[in-house]
C-alpha positions as a Markdown table, in Angstrom:
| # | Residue | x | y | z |
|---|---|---|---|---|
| 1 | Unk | 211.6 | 55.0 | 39.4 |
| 2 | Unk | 212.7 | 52.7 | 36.7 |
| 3 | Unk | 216.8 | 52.0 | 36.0 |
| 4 | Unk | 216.2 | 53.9 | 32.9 |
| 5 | Unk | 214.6 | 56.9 | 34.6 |
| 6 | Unk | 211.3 | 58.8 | 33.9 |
| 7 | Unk | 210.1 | 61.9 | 32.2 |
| 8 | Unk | 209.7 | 65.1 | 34.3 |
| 9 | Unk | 208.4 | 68.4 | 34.8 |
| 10 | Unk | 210.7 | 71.0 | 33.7 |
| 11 | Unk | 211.4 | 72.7 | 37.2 |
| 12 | Unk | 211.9 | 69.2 | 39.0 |
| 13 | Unk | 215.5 | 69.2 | 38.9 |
| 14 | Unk | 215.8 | 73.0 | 40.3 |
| 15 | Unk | 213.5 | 71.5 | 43.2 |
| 16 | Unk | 215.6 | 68.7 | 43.8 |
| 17 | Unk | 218.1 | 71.0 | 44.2 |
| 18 | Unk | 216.4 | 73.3 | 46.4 |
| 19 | Unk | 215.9 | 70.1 | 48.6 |
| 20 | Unk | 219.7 | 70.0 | 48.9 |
| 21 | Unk | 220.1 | 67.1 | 46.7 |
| 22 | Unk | 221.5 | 67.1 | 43.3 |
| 23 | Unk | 219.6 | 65.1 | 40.4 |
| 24 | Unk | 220.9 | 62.8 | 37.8 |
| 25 | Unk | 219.5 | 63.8 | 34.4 |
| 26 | Unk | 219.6 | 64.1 | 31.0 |
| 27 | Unk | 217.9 | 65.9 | 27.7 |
| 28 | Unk | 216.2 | 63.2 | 25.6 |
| 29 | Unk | 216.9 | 63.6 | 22.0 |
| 30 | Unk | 213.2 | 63.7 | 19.6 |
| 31 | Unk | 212.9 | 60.3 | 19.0 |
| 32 | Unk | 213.0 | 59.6 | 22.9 |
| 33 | Unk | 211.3 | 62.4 | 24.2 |
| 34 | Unk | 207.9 | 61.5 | 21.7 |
| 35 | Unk | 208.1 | 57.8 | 23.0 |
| 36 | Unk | 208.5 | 59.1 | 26.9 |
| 37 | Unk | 205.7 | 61.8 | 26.3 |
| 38 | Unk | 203.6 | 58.8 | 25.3 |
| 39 | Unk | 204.4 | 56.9 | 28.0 |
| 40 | Unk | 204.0 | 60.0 | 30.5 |
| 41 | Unk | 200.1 | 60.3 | 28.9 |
| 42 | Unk | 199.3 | 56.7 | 29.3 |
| 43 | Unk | 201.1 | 57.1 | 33.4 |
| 44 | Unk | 199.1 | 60.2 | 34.1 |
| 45 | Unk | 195.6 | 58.7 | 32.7 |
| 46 | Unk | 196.0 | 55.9 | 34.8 |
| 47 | Unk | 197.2 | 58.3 | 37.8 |
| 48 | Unk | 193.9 | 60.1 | 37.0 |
| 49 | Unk | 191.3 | 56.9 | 36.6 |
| 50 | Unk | 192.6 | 55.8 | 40.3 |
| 51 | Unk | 191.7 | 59.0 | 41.6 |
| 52 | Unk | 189.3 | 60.5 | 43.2 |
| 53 | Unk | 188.2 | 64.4 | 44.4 |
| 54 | Unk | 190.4 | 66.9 | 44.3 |
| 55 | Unk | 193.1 | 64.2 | 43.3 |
| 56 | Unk | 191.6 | 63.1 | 40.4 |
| 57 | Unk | 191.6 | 67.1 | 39.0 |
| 58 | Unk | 195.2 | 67.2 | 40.2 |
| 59 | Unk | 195.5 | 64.5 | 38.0 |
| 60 | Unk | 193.7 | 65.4 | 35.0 |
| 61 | Unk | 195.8 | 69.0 | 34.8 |
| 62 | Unk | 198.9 | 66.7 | 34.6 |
| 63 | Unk | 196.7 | 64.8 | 31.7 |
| 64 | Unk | 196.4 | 68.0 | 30.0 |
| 65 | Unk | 200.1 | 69.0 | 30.3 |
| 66 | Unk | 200.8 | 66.2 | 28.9 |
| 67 | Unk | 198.7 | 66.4 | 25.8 |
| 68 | Unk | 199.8 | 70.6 | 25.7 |
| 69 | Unk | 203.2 | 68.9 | 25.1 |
| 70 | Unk | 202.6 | 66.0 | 22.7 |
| 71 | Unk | 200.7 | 68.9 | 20.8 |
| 72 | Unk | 203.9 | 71.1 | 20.5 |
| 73 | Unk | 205.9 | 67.9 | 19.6 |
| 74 | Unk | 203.5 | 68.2 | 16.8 |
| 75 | Unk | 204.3 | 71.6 | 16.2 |
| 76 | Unk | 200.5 | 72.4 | 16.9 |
| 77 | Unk | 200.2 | 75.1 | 19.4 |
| 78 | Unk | 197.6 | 75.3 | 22.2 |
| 79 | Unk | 194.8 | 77.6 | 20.1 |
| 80 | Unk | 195.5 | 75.4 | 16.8 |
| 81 | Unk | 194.6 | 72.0 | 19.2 |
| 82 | Unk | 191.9 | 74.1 | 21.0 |
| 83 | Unk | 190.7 | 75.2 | 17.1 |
| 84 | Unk | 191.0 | 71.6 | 16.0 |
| 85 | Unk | 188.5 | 70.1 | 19.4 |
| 86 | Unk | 186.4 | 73.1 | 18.6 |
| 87 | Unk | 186.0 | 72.3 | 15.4 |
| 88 | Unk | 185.2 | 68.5 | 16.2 |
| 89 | Unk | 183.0 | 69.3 | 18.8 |
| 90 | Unk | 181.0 | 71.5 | 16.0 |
| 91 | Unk | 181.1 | 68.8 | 13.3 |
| 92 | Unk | 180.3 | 66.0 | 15.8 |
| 93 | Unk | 179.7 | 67.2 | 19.1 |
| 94 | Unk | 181.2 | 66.7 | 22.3 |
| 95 | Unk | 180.4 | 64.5 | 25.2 |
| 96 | Unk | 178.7 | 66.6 | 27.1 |
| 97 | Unk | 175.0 | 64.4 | 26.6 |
| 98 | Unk | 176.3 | 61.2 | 28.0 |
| 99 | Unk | 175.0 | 59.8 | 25.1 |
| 100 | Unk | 175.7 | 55.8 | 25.3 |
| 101 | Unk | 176.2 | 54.2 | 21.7 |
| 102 | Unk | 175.2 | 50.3 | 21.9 |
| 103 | Unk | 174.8 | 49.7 | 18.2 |
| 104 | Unk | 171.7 | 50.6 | 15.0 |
| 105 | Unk | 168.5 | 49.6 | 14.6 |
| 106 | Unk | 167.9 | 47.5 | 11.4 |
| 107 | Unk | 164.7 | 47.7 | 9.6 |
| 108 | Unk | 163.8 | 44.2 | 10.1 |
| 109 | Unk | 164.7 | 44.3 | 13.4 |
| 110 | Unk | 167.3 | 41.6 | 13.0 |
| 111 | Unk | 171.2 | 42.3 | 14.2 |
| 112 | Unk | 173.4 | 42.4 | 11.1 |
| 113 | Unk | 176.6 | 39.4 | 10.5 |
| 114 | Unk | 179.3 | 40.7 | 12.5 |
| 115 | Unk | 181.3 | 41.8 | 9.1 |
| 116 | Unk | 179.1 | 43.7 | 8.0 |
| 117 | Unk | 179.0 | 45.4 | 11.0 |
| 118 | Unk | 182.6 | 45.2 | 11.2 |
| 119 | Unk | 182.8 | 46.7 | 7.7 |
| 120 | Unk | 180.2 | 49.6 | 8.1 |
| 121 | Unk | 180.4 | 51.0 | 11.2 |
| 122 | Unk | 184.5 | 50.5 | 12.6 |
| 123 | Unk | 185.7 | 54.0 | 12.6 |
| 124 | Unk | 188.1 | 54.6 | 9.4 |
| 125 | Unk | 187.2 | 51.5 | 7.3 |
| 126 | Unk | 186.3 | 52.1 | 3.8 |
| 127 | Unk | 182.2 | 53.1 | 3.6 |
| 128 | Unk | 182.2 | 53.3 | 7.3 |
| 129 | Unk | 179.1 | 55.6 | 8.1 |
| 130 | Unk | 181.7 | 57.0 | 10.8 |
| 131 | Unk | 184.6 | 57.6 | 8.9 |
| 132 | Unk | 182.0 | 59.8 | 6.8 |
């Protein structure tokens, strides 16, 4: 663990203690805990990506925790984000295809300039067909 410590699961301390140890903590104020909760997401992704089996679902319900807890830092409840995916996965699908974007099919066959592609198609760019 860093000098500057880490975020943790609510219960950890009371098992520390159970353990016979005591633990040094603290409450983060907002500003902290939103920067550690981002942190804590991009530490259990990685935890999940180098896992593998029953590990790597051990993992991804830590991912999930995670992202439960940025929500409510959002003041967006578990149904309202599972309303909001819903909804996305409605308007745009899901992933459940595997479907494997590798660019579009011009009518002349011919790959357009790189800003034009950069312009049209980067997600959230004015006339991006994605943004649309």
């Amino acid at each position: 663990m860093s000098a500057e410590g880490k975020l943790v699961r609510d219960r950890i301390p009371e098992i520390i203690r159970a353990n016979g140890e005591e633990p040094v903590v603290y409450r983060a104020d907002a500003e902290e805990y939103r920067r550690r909760l981002r942190e804590k997401l991009g530490e259990e992704v990685g935890e999940f990506l180098a896992a593998g089996g029953e590990q790597a679902v051990e993992e991804l319900a830590d991912v999930l925790e995670v992202v439960f807890a940025l929500a409510a830092d959002l003041g967006v409840d578990r149904e309202q984000l599972e309303r909001v995916r819903a909804e996305k996965a409605r308007e745009r699908g899901a992933f459940d295809q595997r479907i494997v974007w590798t660019g579009i099919r011009w009518g002349d066959g011919k790959p357009p300039e790189t800003a034009l592609l950069q312009r049209e198609l980067i997600p959230g760019k004015a006339g991006s067909a994605l943004a649309r």
